[in-house]
SEROGU-79739 format. One record per residue (C-alpha): residue number from 0; x, y, z. Coordinates in Angstrom, 3 decimals, decimal comma. Layout:
BEGIN
+------+----------+----------+----------+
: resi :        u :        v :        w :
+------+----------+----------+----------+
:  NUM :        X :        Y :        Z :
...
+------+----------+----------+----------+
This chain:
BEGIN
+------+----------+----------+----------+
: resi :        u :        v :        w :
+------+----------+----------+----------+
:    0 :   -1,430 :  -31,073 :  -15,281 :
:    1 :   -1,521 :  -27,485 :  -14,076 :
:    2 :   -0,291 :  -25,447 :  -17,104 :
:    3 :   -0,105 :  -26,127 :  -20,959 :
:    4 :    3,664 :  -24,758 :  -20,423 :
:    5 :    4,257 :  -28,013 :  -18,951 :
:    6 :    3,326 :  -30,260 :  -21,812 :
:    7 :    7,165 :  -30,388 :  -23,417 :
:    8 :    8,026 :  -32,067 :  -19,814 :
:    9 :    5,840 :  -34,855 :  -20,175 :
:   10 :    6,730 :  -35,966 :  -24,296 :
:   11 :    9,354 :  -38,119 :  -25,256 :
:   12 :   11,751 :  -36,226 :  -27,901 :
:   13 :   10,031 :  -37,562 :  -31,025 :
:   14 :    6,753 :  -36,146 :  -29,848 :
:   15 :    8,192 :  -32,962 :  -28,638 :
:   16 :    8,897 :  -32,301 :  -32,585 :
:   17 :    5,603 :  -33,375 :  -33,894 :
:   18 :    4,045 :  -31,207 :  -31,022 :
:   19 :    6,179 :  -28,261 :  -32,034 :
:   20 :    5,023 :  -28,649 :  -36,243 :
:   21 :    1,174 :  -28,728 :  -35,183 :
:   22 :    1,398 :  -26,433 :  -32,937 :
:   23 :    3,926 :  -24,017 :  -35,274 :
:   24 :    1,072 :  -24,888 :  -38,333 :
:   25 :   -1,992 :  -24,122 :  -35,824 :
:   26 :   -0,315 :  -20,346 :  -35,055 :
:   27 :   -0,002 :  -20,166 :  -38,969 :
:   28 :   -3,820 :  -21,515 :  -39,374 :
:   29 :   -4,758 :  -18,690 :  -36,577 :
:   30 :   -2,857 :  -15,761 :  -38,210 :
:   31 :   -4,676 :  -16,332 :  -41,061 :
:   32 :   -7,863 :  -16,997 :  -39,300 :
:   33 :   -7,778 :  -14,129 :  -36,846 :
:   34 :   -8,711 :  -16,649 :  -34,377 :
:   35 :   -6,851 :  -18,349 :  -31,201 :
:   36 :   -8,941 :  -21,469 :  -31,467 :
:   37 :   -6,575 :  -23,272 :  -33,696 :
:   38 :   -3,846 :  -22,954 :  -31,060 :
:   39 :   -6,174 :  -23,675 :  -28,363 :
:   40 :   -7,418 :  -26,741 :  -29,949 :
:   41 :   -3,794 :  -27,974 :  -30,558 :
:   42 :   -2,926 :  -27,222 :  -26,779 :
:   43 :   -5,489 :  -29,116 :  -25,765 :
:   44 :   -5,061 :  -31,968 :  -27,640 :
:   45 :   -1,321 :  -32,694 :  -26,729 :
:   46 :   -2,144 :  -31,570 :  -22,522 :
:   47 :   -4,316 :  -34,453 :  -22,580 :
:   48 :   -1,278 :  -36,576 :  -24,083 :
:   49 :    0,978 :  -35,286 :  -21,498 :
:   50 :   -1,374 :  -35,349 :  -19,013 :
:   51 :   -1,752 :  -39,414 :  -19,594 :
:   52 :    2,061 :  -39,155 :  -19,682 :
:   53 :    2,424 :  -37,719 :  -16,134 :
:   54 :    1,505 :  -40,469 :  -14,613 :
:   55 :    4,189 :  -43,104 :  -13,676 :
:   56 :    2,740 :  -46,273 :  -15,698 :
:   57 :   -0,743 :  -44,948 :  -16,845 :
:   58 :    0,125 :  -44,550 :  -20,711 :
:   59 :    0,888 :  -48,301 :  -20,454 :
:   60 :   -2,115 :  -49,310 :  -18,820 :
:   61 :   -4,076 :  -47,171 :  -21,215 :
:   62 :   -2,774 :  -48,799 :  -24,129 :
:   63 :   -2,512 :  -52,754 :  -23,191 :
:   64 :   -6,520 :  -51,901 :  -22,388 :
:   65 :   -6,935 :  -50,528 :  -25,767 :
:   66 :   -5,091 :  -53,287 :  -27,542 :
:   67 :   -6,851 :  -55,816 :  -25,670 :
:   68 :  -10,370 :  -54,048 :  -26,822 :
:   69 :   -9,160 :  -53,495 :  -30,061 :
:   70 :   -7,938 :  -57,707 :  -30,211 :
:   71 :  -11,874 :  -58,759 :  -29,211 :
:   72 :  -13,619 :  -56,963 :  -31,827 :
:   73 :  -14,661 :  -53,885 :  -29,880 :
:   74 :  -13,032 :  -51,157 :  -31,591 :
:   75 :  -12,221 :  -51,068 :  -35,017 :
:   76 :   -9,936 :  -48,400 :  -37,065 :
+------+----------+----------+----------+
């Protein structure tokens, strides 16, 4: 992904809103601060879910490999 501008392209609607409210509550967290790192930290977080978004059938593959390491006892929640 080249810019954090472009992360609204790559999230389906219901993310878009959820990105919006953290990202709205992270410039709230940084007024209050004085600091940019809660904003940066937000940005960062969703670009790397856009970023798996951007490409055409990766965010599947990711997923049926975590759910298949998840199934055999590998990862646990």
């Amino acid at each position: 992904m080249k810019r954090k501008s472009e992360i609204l392209k790559y999230l389906p609607d219901d993310d878009k809103l959820l990105f919006l409210s953290e990202l709205l509550d992270a410039i709230n967290i940084s007024r209050k601060e004085g600091s940019f790192l809660s904003i940066d930290e937000c940005l960062s977080a969703w670009e790397a879910t856009a970023e798996l978004n951007s490409v055409p059938g990766l965010h599947d593959k990711v997923w049926a490999k975590y759910h298949k390491l998840k199934s055999s006892g590998l990862i646990h929640e």
